[in-house]
C-alpha positions in Angstrom: -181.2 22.1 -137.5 -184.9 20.7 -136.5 -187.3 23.0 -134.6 -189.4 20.2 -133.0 -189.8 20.5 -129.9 -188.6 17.0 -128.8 -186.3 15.2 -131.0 -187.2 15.1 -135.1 -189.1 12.0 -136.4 -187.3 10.0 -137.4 -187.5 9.5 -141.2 -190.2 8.3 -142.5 -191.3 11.0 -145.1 -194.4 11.9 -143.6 -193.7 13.5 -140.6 -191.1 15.6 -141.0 -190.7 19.3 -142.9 -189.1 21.4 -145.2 -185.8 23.3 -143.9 -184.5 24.5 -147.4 -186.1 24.2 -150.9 -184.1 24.3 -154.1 -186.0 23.8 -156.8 -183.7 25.4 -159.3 -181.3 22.7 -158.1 -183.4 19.9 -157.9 -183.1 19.2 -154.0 -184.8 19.5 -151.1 -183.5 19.9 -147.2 -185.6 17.9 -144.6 -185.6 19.2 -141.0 -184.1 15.1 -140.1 -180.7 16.0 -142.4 -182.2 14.0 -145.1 -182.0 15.5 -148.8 -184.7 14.6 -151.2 -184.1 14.9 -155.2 -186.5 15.7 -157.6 -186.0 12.6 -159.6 -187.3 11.3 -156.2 -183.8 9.5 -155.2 -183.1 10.6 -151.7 -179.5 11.0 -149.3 -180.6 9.8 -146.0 -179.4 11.0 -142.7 -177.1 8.2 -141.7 -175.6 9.0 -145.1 -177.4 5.9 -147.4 -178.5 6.5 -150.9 -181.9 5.8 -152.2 -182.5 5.5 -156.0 -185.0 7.1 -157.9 -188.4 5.7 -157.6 -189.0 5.2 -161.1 -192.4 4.5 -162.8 -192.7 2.7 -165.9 -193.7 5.2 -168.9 -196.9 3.0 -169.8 -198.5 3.5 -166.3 -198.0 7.7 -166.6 -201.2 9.5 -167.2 -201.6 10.9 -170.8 -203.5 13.9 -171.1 -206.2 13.1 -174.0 
């Protein structure tokens, strides 16, 4: 699945890439096996589930 040339990073979010992008799905295929959702909640490759990273509605920008 991963075309690095030694073993993929492990994850960390920073150093690895994009495999497959599904944006009319709402997911995303890293090259480590993980899958990252655009609510930002993320299926790890050891098979764990992060939640959403929320952030609380009075700390969004507001366009003026």
């Amino acid at each position: 699945m991963c075309s690095h040339q030694s073993s993929c990073p492990s994850f960390d979010g920073h150093a690895v890439h994009v495999v497959a992008a599904h944006p009319e799905q709402g997911w995303t295929l890293l090259c480590d096996g993980a899958i990252v959702f655009d609510d930002s909640g993320e299926l790890t490759p050891d098979g764990r589930a992060v939640a959403p990273h929320r952030v609380p509605a009075e700390q969004l920008a507001v366009a003026a």
